[in-house]
N, C-alpha and C positions, 0 to 999 in steps of 0.2 A: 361721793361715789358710792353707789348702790353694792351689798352684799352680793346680789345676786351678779353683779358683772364680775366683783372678786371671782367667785368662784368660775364663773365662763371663761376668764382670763387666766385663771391657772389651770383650768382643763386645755383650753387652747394650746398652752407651752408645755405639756408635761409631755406628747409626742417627740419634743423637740430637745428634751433633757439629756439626754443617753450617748452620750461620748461614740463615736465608733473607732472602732480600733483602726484599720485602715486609712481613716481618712487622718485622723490623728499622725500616725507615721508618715504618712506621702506629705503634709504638710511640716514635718520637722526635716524629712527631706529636700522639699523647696524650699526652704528657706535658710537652715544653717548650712549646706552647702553651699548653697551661693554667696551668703554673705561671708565663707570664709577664701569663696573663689574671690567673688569682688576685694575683701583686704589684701591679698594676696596679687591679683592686677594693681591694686592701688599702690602697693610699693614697686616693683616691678616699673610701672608707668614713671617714676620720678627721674626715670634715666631719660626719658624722652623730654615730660613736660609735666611741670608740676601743676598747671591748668587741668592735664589729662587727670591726673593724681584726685584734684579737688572734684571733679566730674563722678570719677569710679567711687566717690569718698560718700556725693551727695545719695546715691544708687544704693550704696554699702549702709549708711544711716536709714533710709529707706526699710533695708531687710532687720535692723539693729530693730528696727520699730517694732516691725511684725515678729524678731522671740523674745520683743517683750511680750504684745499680747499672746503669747505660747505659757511663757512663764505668767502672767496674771490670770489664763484659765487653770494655770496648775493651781493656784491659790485659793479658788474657786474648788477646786476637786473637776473640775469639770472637763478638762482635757483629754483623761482616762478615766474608764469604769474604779483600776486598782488607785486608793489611796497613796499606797506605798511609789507608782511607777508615776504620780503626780509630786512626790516631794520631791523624786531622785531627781527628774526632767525639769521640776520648778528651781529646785538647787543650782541646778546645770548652767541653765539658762537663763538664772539669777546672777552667777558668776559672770558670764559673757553681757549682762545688761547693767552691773553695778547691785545689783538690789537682795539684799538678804531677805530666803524664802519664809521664814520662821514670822520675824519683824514684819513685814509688809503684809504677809497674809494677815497675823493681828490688825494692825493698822486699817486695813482697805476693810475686814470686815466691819467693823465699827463705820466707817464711813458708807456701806449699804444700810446698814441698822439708823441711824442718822441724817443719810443727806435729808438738807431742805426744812430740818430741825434745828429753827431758830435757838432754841431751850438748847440742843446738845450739839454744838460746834467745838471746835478744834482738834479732832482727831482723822486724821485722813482726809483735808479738805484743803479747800483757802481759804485764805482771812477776809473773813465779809464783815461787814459792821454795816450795821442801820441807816439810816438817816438820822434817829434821834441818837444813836448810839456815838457815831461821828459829832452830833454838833453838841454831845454834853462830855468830850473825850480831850485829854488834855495835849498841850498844843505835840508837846513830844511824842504822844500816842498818832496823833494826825499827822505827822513828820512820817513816822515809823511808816504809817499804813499806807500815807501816799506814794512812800519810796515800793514800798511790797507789791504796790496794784500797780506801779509804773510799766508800761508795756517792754523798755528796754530793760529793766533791772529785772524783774521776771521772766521773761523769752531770755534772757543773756546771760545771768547772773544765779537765775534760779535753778539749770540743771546743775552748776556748778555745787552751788549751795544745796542742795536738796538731795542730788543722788551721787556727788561725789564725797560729801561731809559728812552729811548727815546720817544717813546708811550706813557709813562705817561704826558707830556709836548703837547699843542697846539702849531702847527706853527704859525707861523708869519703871521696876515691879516688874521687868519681863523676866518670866520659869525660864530654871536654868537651858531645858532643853531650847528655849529660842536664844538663851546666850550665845552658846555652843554653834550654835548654826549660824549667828551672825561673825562669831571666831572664826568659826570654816570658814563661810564668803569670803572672808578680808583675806584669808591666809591663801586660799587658791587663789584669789586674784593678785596677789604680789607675786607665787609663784606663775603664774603665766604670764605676766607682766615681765615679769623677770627675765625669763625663758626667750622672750620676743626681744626683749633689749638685747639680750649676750649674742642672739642670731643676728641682729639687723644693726645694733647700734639705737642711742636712746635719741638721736635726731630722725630719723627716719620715722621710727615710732611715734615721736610727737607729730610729725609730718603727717602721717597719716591716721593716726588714733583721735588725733583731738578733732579735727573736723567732722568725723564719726559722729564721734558724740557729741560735740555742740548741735550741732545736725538734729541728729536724734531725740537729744536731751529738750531741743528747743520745738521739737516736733509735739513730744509726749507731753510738754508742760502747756503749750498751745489745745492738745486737746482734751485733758481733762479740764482745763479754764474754759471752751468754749460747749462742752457735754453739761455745764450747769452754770453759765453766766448766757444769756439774753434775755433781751427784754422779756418778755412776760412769760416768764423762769413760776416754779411756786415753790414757796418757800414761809413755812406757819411754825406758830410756837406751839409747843409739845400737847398742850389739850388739844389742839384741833388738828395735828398733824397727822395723815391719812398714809401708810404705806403707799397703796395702788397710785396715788395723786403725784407723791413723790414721783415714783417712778416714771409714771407716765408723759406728767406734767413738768417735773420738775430736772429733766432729764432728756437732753436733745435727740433729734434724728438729724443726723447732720449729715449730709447725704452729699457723699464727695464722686468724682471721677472714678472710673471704674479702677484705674492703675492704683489709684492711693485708697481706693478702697479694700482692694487686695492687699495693700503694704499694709495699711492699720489695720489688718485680719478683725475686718466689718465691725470694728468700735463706732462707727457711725451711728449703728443702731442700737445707740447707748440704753435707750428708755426698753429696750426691749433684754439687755441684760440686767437694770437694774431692778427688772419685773421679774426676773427668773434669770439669777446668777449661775444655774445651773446647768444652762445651755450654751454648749462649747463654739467657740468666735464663727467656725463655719455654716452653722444650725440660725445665726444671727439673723439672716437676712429673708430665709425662708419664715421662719416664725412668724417676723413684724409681716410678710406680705399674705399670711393665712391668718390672719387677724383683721376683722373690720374697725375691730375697737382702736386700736395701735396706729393705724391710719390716719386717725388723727392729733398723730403725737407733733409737737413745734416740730416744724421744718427749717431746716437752717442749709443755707448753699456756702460753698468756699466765696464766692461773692459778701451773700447779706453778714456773712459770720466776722467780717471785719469792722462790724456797725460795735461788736461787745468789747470793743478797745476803750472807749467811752464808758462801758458802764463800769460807778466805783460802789456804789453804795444801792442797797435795798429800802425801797420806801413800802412802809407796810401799811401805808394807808392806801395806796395807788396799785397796791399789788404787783411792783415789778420795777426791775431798773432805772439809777438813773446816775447824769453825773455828775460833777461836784457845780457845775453850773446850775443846777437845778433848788440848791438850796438858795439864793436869793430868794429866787420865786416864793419858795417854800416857806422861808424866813416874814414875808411881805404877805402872806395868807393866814 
């Protein structure tokens, strides 16, 4: 990819960079509002029918999704102009999503700095392995990874694992000040947890908390796996690794129904934040369609996107997905 489109393409987005204050509140108002009406019907509702319950719960996951993407522009700085009213609101609505803002904002940065960097994987990603990588990998390695890419122990098992476990633990060499902020998380979320138990009772609460969030959990792990797993994905070792390529290439437009494009506050148009993180979720949609260049970013429909259940492994000869059936062939060549 040509210097010169580099830089067309970050003049294109730099319009599109700038948080507005306005639009920023009115959208933390549709959203945490409702989704604290919705949990709030959803227990209420159990007196009638706990089908209603499961209904208001799918709704409620829904909005759980959209302050996540609130809280991952905070991460970003991108939400607000002030740094300061992006930690307080990323904090916030860190606590309400499971995710400590400190930890994750480290984390997700390294995974812009990297995605699609065969050479630097394992920080803020999934577990991908080659084709050669897989078939010179030993058999308990190939256990591990096939259980990890499995679509039910991932969509089922991984928000469990991921944002209820995991989260709660600082990595390894994280400055005290992200300590501290992962201590807080845990500590308001036990008090509010808490708080909700003493009022309703800890049946209810599972009643309607845990469908939430497997909901949700299994929403958010479905679309960062499907924002950088389809077939002709790009993905290079670090001498040839191109930022813009990543981004653009390496990074879906998954272009959903308008309802759940609003719920995932416009992460569809993933390749066009991970070309410019700086432009906040609402900004998302307008940029990729003022762009000629972005227009030809992979297209992916809630349809064809179910084809990436199949893909386990990266052949870096063929340039793109494939699945574990593909290594006979492979093997026989």
């Amino acid at each position: 990819m040509s210097k010169q489109l580099l830089v067309r393409l970050k003049k294109e987005m730099a319009p599109y960079e700038k948080a507005e204050l306005r639009k920023s509140i009115w959208q933390l108002i549709n959203t945490l509002i409702p989704f604290l009406g919705l949990w709030y019907l959803a227990y209420v509702s159990m007196e009638i029918s706990y089908l209603l319950t499961l209904l208001l719960s799918v709704i409620g996951a829904g909005f759980l999704v959209r302050i996540f993407i609130i809280f991952h522009d905070c991460c970003h700085f991108s939400f607000f102009k002030s740094k300061k009213a992006n930690r307080i609101v990323g904090t916030i609505t860190g606590i309400i999503t499971l995710f400590p803002f400190s930890k994750w904002q480290h984390d997700h940065a390294i995974h812009h700095a990297t995605s699609s960097n065969l050479d630097k994987r394992g920080t803020g990603d999934i577990w991908l392995l080659t084709v050669d990588e897989y078939r010179d990998a030993s058999i308990l390695t190939k256990i591990a990874y096939r259980l990890y890419r499995n679509p039910f122990v991932m969509l089922v098992f991984g928000p469990i694992y991921s944002f209820l476990i995991v989260n709660r633990f600082n990595r390894k060499g994280a400055k005290r000040k992200e300590r501290l902020n992962t201590y807080f998380t845990n500590g308001m979320i036990v008090l509010l947890y808490g708080l909700i138990i003493w009022l309703i009772g800890w049946q209810a609460f599972l009643l309607v908390q845990v469908p939430i969030f497997m909901i949700s959990g299994t929403a958010g792990i479905w679309l960062f796996y499907i924002q950088h797993t389809f077939e002709q994905s790009y993905f290079e070792v670090d001498k040839k690794w191109e930022f813009v390529r990543a981004a653009v290439e390496g990074s879906s437009y998954y272009r959903l129904p308008k309802v759940l494009q609003w719920l995932t506050g416009n992460i569809g148009y993933h390749h066009v934040h991970h070309l410019s993180p700086r432009v906040p979720n609402y900004k998302l949609e307008k940029a990729h369609s003022q762009s000629e260049a972005l227009q030809h970013a992979p297209l992916i429909t809630l349809a064809t996107s179910l084809k990436a259940l199949k893909f386990r492994l990266w052949d870096e000869k063929k340039g793109n997905f494939v699945g574990y059936g593909a290594l006979k062939e492979i093997n026989r060549s």
